[in-house]
C-alpha positions in Angstrom: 156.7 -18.8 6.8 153.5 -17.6 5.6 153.0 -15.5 2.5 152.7 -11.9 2.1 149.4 -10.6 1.4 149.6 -7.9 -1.3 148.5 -4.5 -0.2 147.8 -2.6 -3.1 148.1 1.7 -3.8 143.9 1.7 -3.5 141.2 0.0 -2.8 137.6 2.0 -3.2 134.9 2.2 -0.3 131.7 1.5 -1.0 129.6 2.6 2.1 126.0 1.0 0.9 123.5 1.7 -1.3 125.5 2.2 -4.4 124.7 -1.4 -5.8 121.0 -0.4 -5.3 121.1 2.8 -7.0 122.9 1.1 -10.4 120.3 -1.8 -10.4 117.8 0.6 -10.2 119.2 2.3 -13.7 119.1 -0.5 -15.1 115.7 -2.2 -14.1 114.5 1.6 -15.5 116.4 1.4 -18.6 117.8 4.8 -17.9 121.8 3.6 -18.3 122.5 6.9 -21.0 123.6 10.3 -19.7 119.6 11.3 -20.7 119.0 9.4 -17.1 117.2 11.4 -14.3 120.5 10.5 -11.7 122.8 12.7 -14.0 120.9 15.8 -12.9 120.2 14.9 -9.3 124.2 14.4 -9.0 125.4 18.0 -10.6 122.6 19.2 -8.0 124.2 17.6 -4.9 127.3 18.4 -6.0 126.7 21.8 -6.6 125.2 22.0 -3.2 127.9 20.3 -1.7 130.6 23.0 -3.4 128.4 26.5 -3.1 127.9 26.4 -6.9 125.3 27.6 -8.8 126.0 24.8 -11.6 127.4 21.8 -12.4 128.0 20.4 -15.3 128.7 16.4 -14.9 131.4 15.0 -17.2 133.4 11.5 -18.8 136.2 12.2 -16.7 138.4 15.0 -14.9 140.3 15.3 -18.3 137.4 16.5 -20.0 136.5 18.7 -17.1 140.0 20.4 -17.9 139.5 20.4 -21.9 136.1 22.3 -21.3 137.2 24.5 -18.8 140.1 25.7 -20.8 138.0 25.8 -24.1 135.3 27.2 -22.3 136.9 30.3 -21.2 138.3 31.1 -24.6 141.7 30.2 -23.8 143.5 30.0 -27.2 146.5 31.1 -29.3 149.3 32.8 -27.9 147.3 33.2 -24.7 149.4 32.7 -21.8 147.8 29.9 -18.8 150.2 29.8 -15.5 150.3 26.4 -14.0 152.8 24.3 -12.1 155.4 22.3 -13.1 154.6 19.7 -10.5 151.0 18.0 -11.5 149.5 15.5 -13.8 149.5 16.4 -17.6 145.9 16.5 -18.0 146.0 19.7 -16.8 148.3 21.2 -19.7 147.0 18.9 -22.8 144.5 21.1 -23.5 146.3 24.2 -23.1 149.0 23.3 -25.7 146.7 21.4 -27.9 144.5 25.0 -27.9 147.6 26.9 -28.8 147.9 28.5 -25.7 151.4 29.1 -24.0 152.1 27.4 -20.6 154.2 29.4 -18.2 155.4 27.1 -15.6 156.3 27.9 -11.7 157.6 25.5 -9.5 156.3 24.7 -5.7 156.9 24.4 -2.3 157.6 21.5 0.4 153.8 21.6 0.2 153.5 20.3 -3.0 151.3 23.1 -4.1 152.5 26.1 -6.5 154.4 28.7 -5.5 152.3 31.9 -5.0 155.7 34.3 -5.7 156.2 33.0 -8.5 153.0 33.6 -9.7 152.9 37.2 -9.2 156.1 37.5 -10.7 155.5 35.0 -14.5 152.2 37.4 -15.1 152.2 39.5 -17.9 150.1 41.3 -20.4 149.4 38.1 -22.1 148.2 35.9 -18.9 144.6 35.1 -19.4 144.2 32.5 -16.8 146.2 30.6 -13.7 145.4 27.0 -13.0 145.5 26.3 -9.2 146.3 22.5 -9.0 145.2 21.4 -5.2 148.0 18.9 -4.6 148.0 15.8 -2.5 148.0 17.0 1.3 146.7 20.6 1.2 145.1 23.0 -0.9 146.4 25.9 -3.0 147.0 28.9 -1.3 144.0 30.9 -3.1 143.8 34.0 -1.0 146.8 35.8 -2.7 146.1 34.4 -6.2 142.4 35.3 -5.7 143.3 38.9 -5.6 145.9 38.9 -7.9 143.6 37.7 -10.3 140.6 40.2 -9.5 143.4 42.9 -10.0 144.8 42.2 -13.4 141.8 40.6 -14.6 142.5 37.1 -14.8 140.2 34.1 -14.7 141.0 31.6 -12.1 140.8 27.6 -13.3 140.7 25.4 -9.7 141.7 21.7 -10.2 139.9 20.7 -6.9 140.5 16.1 -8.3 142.3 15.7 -4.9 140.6 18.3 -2.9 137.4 16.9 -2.8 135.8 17.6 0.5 138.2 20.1 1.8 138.4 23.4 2.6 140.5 26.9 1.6 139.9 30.0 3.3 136.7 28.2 4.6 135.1 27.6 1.4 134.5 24.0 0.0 137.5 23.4 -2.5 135.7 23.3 -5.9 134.2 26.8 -5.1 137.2 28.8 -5.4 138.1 29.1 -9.1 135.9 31.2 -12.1 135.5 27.6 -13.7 136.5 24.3 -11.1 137.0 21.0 -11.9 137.0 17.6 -10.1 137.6 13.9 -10.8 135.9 11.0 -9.7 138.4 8.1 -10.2 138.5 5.2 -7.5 141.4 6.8 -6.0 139.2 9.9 -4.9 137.2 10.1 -2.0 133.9 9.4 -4.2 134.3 7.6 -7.5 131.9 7.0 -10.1 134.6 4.5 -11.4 135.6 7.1 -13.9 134.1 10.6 -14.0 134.2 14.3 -13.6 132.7 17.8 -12.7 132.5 21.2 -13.7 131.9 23.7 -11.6 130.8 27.4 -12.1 128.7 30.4 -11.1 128.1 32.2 -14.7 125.0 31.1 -16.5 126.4 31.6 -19.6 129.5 30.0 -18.7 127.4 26.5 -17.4 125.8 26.9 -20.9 128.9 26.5 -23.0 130.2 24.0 -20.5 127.3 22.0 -21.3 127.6 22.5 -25.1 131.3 21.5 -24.9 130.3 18.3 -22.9 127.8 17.2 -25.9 129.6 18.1 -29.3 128.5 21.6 -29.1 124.6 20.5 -29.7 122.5 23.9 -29.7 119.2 23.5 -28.3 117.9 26.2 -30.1 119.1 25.2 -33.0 118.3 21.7 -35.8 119.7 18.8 -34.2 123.1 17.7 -36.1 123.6 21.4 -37.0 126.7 22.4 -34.9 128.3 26.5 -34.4 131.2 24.9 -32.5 133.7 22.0 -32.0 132.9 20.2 -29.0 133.4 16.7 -27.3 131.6 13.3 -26.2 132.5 13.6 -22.7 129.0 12.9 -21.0 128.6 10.9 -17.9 126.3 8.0 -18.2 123.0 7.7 -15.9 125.1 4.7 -14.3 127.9 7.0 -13.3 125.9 9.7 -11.9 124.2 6.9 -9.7 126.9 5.8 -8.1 128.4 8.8 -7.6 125.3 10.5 -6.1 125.4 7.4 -3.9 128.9 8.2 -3.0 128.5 11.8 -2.1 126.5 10.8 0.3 129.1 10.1 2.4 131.6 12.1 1.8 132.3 13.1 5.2 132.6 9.7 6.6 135.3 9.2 3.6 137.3 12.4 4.7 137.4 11.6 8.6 138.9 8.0 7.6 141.0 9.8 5.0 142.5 11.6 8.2 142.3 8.8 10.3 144.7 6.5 8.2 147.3 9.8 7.4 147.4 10.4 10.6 147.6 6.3 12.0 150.7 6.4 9.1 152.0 9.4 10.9 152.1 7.6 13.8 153.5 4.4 13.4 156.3 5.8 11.1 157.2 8.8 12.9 161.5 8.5 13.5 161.8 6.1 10.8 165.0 6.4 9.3 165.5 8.0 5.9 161.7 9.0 5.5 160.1 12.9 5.5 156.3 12.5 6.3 153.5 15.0 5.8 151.9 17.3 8.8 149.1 16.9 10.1 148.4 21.1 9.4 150.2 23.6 7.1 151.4 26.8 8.0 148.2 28.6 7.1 146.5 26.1 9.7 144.3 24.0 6.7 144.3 20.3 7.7 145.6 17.9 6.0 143.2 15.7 4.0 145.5 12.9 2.9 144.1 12.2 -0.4 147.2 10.1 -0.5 149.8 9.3 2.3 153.0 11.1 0.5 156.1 10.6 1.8 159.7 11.8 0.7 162.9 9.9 0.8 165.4 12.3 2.7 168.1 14.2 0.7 170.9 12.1 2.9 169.8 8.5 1.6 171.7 7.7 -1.2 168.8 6.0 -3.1 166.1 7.8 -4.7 162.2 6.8 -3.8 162.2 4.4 -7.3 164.6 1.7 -5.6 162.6 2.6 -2.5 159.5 1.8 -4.5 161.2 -1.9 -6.2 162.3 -2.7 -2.3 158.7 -2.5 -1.8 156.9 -4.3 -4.3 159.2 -7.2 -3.3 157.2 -7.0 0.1 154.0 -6.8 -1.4 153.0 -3.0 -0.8 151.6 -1.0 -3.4 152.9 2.4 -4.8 153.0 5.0 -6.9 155.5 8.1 -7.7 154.7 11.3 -7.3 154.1 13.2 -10.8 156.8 14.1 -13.3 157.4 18.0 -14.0 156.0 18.9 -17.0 158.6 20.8 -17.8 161.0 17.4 -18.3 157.9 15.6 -20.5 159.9 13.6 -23.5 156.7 15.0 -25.3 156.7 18.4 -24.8 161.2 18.6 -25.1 160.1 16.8 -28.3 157.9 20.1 -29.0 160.1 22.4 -28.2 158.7 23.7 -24.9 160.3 24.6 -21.6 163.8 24.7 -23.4 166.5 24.6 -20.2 163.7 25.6 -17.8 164.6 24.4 -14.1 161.9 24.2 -11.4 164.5 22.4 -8.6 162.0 21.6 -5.9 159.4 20.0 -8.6 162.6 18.4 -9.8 163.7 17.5 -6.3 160.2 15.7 -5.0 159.8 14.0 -9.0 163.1 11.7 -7.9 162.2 11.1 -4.1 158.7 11.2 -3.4 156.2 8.6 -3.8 153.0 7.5 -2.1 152.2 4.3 0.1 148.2 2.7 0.5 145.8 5.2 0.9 142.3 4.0 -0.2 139.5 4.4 1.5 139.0 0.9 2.1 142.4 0.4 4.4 142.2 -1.3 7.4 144.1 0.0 10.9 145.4 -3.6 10.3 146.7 -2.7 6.8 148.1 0.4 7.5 150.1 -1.2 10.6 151.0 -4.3 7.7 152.1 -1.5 6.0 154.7 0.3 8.3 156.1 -2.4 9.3 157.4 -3.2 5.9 158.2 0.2 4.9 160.5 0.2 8.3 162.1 -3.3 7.2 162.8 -1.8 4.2 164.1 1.9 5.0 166.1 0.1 8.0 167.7 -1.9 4.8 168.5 0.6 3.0 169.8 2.9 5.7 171.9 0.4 7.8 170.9 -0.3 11.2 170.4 2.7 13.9 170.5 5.1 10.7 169.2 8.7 12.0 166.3 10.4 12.1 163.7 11.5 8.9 164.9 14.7 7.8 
């Protein structure tokens, strides 16, 4: 019997013309983030996202840190955020000495708008909308909360990129957006980041932040503020100008391999898979292929996830609550705070293949041995997915 070909989590596309772009940096000797491509990127990209500026970064982590800094966010400020999302998006909140008032989410993923409303009070000076997975944040609602009590909106559109809210690009939505450009997202600059914001003045001190606070108007080496290294190098920007190119090519396959998955798992046994459409009609973009492990299988998606690897097929778990973070219990933070769906999804939801450079033939690979293993683990003729 022939060997299982491994089938890993992700796999980047690269559509052409990339390899070109990067040679050229280097045959011009422009490899810094002084090159030319660094600008023509934070261009497209603000074009791409309806933003008046752009501010190209390291990584999506330091497009966090510099939104949050940038906005003045600092001790004993309050920041909502959900429980349910990376960590990146709180390290900077608690490293500024800001508080972070948790809500949990829905079966989307995405936080929960009610609770929002009802964790504001006079010390809330910001909410961070995490766009999660399938779907984007319902903004509409938090959009007008925040106009009404005067609070600044931070959108963490790394997952989003290329879709849309209310009809608006996601990365357009938030007073200060932010964006990631790892190989798992639909353009990658191998690592990489973005900024996004309207205000002048705002663009300014993001691009201050960006490059250890460095005054133009002022003696080189003579600094007003604490800043960061977190430029992107002319190299980067090249390859993810290249990228952008074709970002809607990326998206249509993104939807064409959620919804082949759809397809040739629907009714298999022990498994909830994502819609195609949520209930405010946004369409699912599929940054990954999330699925959760029904309440009625006795295993949780980790032994789901070892049954897996033994057939070669890669995955990952979906994030941890923040609230249960060894560090921040170690801190003091969160003390007996319960978020039950974030808690609930944390255990049994995890994520199959879902690169950009997936074959039909890989996803149906794929299926097959995520029913061998589900029929496994359920028993023969177990029920249906929910």
């Amino acid at each position: 019997m022939a060997a299982l070909r491994p089938i890993p989590v992700n796999t980047p596309k690269f559509w052409g013309g990339e390899k070109e772009l990067v040679a050229q940096c280097i045959e011009d000797g422009w490899i810094s983030s002084e090159g030319p491509k660094v600008k023509e990127f934070e261009e497209a990209m603000a074009k791409c996202c309806t933003r008046k500026h752009a501010i190209a970064v390291a990584n999506g982590t330091a497009a966090l840190d510099i939104a949050v800094k940038a906005l003045g966010l600092g001790e004993g400020d309050e920041v909502i955020l959900p429980s349910f999302c990376i960590i990146s998006c709180i390290t900077q909140i608690v490293r500024g000495g800001s508080i972070p008032v948790l809500v949990d989410c829905g079966d989307d993923f995405n936080m929960s708008v009610d609770e929002v409303a009802s964790k504001i009070t006079p010390r809330t000076k910001a909410i961070l909308c995490v766009h999660t997975y399938h779907f984007p944040v319902d903004m509409r609602p938090i959009l007008e909360l925040a106009k009404e009590k005067g609070i600044k909106v931070i959108e963490d559109a790394a997952e989003m990129i290329g879709q849309t809210c209310m009809g608006r690009p996601c990365g357009s939505l938030g007073d200060i957006s932010t964006m990631s450009f790892y190989p798992n997202k639909h353009i990658t600059c191998g690592e990489g980041g973005m900024v996004l914001v309207d205000d002048p003045v705002l663009a300014e001190k993001c691009s201050q932040l960006r490059n250890l606070c460095f005054n133009p108007q002022k003696r080189r080496f003579v600094h007003d503020d604490l800043g960061w290294n977190y430029r992107m190098t002319n190299l980067q920007a090249a390859l993810g100008w290249a990228q952008l190119q074709h970002l809607d090519k990326a998206v249509a396959r993104k939807r064409e391999i959620g919804r082949l998955y759809t397809k040739l798992l629907e009714g298999c046994p022990g498994l909830i898979l994502p819609p195609d459409q949520n209930a405010l009609n946004e369409v699912n973009i599929y940054w990954v292929y999330g699925i959760e492990v029904a309440q009625g299988v006795l295993v949780d998606a980790e032994e789901v996830m070892q049954q897996l690897a033994k057939v070669k097929v890669g995955t990952r778990p979906f994030f941890w609550p923040m609230h249960e973070q060894p560090v921040f219990k170690e801190m003091g933070l969160f003390k007996d705070a319960s978020y039950p769906v974030a808690e609930r999804i944390a255990r049994r939801g995890f994520y199959i293949p879902s690169g950009l450079a997936l074959t039909d033939e890989d996803c149906r690979e794929v299926a097959e041995r995520v029913r061998a293993v589900m029929a496994g683990i359920c028993g023969a003729g177990a029920g249906a997915a929910a």
